[in-house]
SEVEX-850169 format. One record per residue: residue number from 1; y negated, z negated, x of N, C-alpha, C in turn. Coordinates in Angstrom, 2 decimals. Each point is the difference from the previous one (the first is absolute). Example, Ala and Ser with C-alpha at 12.3 -4.5 7.8 and 13.67 -1.06 7.14 Angstrom:
REM residues 2
resi;n.north;n.up;n.east;ca.north;ca.up;ca.east;c.north;c.up;c.east
1;5.69;-7.80;13.19;-1.19;0.00;-0.89;-1.20;0.00;0.90
2;-1.05;0.72;-0.35;-1.19;-0.06;0.82;-1.09;-0.73;-0.77
END
This chain:
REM residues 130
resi;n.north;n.up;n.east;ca.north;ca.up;ca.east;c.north;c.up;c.east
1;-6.74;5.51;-8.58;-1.44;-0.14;0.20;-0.38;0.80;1.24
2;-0.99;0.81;0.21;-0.41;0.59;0.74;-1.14;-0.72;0.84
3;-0.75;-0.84;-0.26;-0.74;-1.10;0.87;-1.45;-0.60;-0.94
4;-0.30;-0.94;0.16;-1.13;-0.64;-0.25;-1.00;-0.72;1.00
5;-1.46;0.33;0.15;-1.03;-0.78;0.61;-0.11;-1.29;-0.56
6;0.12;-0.79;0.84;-0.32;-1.44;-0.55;-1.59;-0.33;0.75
7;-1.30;-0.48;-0.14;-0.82;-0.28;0.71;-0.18;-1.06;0.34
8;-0.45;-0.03;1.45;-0.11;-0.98;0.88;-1.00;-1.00;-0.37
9;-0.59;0.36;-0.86;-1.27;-1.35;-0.52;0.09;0.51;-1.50
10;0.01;-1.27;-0.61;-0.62;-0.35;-1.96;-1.45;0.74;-0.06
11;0.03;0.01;-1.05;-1.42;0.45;-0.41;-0.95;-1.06;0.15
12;0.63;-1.50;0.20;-1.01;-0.85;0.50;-0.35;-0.37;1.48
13;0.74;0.90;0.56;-0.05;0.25;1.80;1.16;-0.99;0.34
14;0.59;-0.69;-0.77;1.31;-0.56;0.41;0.97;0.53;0.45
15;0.45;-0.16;1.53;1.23;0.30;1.27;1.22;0.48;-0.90
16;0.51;0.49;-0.18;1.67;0.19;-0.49;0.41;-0.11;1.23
17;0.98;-1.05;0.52;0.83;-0.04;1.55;1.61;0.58;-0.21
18;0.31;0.79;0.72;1.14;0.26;0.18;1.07;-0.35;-0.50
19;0.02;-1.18;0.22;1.25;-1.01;-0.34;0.03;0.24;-2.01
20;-1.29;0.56;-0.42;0.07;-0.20;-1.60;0.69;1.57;-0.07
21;-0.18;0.90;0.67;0.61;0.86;0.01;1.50;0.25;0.34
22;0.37;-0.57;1.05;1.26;-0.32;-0.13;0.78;-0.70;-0.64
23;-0.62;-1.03;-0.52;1.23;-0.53;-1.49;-0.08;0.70;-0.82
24;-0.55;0.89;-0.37;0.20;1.19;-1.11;1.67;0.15;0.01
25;0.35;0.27;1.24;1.40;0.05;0.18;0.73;-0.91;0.40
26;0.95;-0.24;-1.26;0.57;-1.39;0.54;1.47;0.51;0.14
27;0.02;0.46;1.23;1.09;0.70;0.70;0.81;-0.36;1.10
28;0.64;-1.29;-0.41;0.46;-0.49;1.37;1.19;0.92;0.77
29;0.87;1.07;0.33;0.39;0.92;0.18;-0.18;0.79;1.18
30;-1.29;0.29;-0.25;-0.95;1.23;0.76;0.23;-0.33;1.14
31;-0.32;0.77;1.49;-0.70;-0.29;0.94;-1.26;0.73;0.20
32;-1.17;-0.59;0.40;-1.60;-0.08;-0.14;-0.04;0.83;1.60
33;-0.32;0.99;0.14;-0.49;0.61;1.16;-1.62;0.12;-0.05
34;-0.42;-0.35;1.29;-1.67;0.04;-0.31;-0.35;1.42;1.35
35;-0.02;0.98;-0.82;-0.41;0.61;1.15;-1.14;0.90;0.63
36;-1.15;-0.68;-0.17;-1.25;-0.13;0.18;-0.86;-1.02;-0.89
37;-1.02;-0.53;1.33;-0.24;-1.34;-0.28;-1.94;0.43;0.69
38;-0.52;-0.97;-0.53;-1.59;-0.53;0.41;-0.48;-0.43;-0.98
39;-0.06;-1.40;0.34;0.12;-1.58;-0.72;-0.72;-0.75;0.50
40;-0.13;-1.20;-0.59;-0.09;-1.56;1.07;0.67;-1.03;-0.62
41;0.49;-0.90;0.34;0.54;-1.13;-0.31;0.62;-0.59;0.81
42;1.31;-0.26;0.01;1.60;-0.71;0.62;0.62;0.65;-0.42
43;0.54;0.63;1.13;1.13;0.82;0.13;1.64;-0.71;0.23
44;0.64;1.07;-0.40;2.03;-0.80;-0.50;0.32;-0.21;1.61
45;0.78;-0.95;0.11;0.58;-0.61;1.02;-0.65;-0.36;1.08
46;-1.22;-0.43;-0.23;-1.13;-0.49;0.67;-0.70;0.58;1.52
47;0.19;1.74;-0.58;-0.28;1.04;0.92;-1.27;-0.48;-0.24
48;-1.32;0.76;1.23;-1.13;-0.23;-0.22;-0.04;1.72;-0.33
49;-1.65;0.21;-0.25;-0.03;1.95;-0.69;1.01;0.93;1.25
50;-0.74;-0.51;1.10;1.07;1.21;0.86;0.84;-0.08;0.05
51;1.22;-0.91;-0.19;1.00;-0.61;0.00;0.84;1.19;-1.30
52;-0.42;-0.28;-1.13;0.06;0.32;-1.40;-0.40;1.76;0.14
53;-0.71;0.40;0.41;-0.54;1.21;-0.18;1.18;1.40;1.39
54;0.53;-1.13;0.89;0.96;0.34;0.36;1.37;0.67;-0.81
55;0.56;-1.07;-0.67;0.68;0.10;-1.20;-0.19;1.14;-0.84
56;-1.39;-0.10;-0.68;0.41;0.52;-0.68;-0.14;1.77;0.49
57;-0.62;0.49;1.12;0.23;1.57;0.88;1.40;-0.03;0.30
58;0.68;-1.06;-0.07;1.55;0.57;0.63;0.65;-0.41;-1.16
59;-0.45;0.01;-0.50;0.79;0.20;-1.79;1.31;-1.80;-0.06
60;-1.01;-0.90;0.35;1.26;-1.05;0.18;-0.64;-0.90;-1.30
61;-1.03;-0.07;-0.82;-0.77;-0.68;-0.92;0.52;-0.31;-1.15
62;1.43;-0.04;0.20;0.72;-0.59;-1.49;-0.08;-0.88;-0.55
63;0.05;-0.22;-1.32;-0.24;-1.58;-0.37;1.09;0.02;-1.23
64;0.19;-1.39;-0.04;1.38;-0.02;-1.14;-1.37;-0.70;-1.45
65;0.25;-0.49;-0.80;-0.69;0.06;-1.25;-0.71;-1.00;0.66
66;0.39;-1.24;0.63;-0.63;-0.95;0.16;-0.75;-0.29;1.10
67;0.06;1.41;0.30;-1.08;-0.01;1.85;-0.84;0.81;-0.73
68;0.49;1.04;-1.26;-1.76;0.75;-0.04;-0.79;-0.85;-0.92
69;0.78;-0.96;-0.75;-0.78;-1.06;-0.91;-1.10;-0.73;0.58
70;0.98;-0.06;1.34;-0.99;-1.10;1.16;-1.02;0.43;0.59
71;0.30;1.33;0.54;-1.06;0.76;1.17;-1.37;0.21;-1.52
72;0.57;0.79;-0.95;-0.99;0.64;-1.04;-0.91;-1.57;-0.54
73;0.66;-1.17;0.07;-0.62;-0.91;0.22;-1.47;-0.61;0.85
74;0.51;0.32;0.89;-0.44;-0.60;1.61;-0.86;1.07;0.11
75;-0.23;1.45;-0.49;-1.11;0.30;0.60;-1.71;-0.29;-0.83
76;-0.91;0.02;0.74;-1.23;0.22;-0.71;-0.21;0.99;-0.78
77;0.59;1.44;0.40;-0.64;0.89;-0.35;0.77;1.34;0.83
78;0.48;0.94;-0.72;0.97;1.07;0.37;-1.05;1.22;-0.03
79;-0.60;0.57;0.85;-0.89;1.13;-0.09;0.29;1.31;-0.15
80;0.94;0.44;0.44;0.50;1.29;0.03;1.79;-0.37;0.74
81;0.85;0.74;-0.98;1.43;-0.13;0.57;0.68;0.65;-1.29
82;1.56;-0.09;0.36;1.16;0.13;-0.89;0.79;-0.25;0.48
83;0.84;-1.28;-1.41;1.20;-0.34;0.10;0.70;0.62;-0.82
84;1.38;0.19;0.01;0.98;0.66;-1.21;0.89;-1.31;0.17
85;1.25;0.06;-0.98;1.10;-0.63;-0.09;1.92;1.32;-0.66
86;-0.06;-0.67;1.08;1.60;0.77;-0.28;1.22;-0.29;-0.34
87;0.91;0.41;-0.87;1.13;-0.45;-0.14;0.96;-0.51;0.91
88;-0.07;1.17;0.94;0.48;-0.01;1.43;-0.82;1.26;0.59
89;-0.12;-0.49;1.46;-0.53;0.65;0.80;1.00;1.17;-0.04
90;-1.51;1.27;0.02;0.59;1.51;0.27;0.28;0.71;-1.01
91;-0.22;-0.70;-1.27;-0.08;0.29;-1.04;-1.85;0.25;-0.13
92;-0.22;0.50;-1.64;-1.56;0.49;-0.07;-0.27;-1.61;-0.63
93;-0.62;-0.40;0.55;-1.13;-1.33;-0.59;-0.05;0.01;-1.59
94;0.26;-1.71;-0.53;0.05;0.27;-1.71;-1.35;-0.26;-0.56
95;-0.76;-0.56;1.26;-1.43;-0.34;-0.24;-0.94;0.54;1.01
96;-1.07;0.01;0.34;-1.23;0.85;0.68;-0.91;-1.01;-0.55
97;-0.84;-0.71;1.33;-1.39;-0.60;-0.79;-0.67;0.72;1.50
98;-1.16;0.60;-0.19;-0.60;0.54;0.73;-1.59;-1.05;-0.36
99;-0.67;-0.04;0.89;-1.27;-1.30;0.05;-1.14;1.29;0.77
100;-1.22;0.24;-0.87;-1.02;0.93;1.06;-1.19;-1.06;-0.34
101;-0.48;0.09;1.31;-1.65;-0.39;0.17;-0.21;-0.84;-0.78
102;0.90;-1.39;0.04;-0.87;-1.09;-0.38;0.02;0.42;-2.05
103;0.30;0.78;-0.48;-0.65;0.01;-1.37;1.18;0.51;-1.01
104;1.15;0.28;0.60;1.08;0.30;-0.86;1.63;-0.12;0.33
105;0.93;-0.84;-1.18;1.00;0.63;0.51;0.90;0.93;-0.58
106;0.99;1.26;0.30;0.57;0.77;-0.66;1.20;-0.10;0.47
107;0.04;-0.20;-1.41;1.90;0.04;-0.38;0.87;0.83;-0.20
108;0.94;0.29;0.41;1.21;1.18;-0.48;1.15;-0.75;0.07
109;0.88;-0.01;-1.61;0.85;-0.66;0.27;0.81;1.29;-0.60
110;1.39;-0.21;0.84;1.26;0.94;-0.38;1.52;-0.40;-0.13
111;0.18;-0.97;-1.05;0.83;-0.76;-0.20;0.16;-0.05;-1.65
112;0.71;-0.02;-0.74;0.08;0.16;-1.33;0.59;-1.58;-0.35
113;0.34;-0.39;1.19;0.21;-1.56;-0.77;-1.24;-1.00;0.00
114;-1.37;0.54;0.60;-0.98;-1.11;-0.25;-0.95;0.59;-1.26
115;0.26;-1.31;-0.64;-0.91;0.44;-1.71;-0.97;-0.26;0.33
116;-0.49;1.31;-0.65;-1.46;0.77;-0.10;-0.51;-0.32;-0.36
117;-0.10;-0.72;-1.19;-0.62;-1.03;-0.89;-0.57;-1.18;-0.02
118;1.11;-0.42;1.03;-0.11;-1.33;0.79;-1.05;0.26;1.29
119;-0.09;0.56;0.45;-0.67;0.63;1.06;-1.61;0.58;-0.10
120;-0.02;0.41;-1.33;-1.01;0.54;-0.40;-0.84;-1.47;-0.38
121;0.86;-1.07;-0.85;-0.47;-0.74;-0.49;-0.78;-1.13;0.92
122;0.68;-0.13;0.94;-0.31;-0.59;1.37;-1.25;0.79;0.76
123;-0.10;1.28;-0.25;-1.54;0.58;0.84;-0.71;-0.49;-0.99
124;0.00;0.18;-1.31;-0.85;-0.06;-0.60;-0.86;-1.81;-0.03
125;1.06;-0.90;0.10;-0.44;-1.23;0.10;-0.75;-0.39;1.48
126;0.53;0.77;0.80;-0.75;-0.45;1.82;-1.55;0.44;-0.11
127;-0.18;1.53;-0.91;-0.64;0.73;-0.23;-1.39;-0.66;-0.97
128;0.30;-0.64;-0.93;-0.73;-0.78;-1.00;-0.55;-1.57;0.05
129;0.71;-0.45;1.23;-0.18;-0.90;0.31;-1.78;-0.21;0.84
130;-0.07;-1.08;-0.17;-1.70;-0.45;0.72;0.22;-0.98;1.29
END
């Protein structure tokens, strides 16, 4: 797959939050690098924003499946950023979710073991939903 826009609001102005975007992948495996962020919510390990925004400029913003479940949880609202997930660090990222202006997110996934189908089938339901 070369990438897909998922949008940030339904056609009924209903939020799509993060967290629905990240179970798309149910990848416990990965490690979740977030590396650029402007958000609001609760931030992982009960950094406050500067705390967190530290992190993630010095490239320390890792999360294992169940910290980005949590953080992608905990926020209100992700405005502009990108997280990837990697097999192992230093390797090329098997996923890319890039977030612009509040109104979209884009996907690139590069992994041949996450079905496409499954994946597709999952935008399409976050997507159709009210």
């Amino acid at each position: 797959m070369t990438g897909v826009s998922v949008p940030m609001w339904t056609k009924t102005n209903s939020f799509i939050p993060l967290i629905d975007v990240i179970e798309l992948f149910d990848e416990k495996s990965f490690t979740w690098v977030v590396l650029s962020f402007d958000g609001s919510g609760t931030y992982p390990k009960g950094l406050n924003w500067a705390e967190f925004q530290d992190e993630v400029d010095l490239g320390k913003a890792h999360l294992t499946w169940a910290s980005i479940q949590e953080f992608a949880s905990s926020l209100d609202q992700m405005y502009e950023g990108e997280i990837v997930a990697y097999t192992a660090i230093g390797e090329p990222p098997v996923i890319e979710i890039e977030i612009f202006d509040s109104t979209e997110y884009n996907l690139t996934v590069n992994n041949s073991e996450i079905d496409e189908a499954r994946l597709h089938s999952g935008i399409c339901a976050i997507i159709s939903r009210s």
